[in-house]
Each structure stands twice: as structure tokens, then as C-alpha cells.
C-alpha positions in Angstrom: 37.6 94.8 31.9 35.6 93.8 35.5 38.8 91.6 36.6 41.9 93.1 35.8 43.9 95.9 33.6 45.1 95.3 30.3 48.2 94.7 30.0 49.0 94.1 33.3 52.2 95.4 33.4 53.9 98.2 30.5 57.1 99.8 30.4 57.0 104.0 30.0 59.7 106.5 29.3 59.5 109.4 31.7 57.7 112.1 30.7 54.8 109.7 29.0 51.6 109.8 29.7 49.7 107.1 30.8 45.5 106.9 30.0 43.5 104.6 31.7 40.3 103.4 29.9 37.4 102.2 31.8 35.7 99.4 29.6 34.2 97.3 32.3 30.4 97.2 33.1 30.9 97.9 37.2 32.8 101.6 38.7 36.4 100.9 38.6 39.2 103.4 39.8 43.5 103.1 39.1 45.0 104.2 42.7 48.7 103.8 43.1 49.9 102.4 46.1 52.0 105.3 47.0 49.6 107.3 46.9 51.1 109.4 43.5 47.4 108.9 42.0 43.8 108.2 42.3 41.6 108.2 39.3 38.5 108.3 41.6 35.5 105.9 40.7 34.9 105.9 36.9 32.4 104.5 34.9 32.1 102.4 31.9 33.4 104.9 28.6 35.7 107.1 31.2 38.9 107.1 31.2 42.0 109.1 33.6 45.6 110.0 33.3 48.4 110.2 34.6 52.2 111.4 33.4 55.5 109.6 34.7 58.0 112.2 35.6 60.3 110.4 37.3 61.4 106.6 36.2 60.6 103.4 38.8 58.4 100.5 39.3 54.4 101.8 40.1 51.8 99.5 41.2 48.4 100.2 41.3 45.2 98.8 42.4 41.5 99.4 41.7 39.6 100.3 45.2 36.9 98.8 44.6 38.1 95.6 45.0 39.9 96.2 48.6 36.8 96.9 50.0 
């Protein structure tokens, strides 16, 4: 959606892959915060992923709403 990822938070096994689907009407991007990943912007019907390879806590952020 335009505010927020759905679910907010998930729980992955390592080695899973992880797909982002863009489904809100304005650019949106997932960017990790340690830098591991950045979808770059994507638009409504795009989606990006990413796999876990090593097991942690990840947060991410969209950009566009940092700026």
C-alpha cells in the first residue's frame, strides 16, 4: 500500500526468498538499513527480491518517505 508494508514484520528461514510487491498508487522502494538491499524506485504492479542467507533481525524502509 501508499503507508506501510504488509505485514509489517515476518519471520524467514535462511535461504528464503523474500518478494516485495508494489501495490500502491505512488513510486515506492524496500532499502534495508544496512545497506544489504535496495529495490530502487518501483512502480505500481512491480515487485523486487531479495534472499536471506544468513539469519538476524532486518529492517527496512521505503526512501521515499525519508526525503
Amino acid at each position: 500500500t501508499d503507508d506501510s508494508f504488509t505485514p509489517s514484520r515476518t519471520t524467514v528461514k535462511v535461504g528464503s526468498t523474500v518478494t516485495w510487491v508494489q501495490n500502491g498508487n505512488n513510486q515506492h522502494t524496500t532499502s534495508s538499513l544496512n545497506a544489504l538491499w535496495d529495490s530502487g524506485l518501483l512502480d505500481r504492479g512491480q515487485t523486487f527480491s531479495y534472499t536471506f542467507d544468513k539469519p538476524g533481525t532486518y529492517q527496512y524502509i521505503c526512501r521515499q518517505h525519508l526525503l
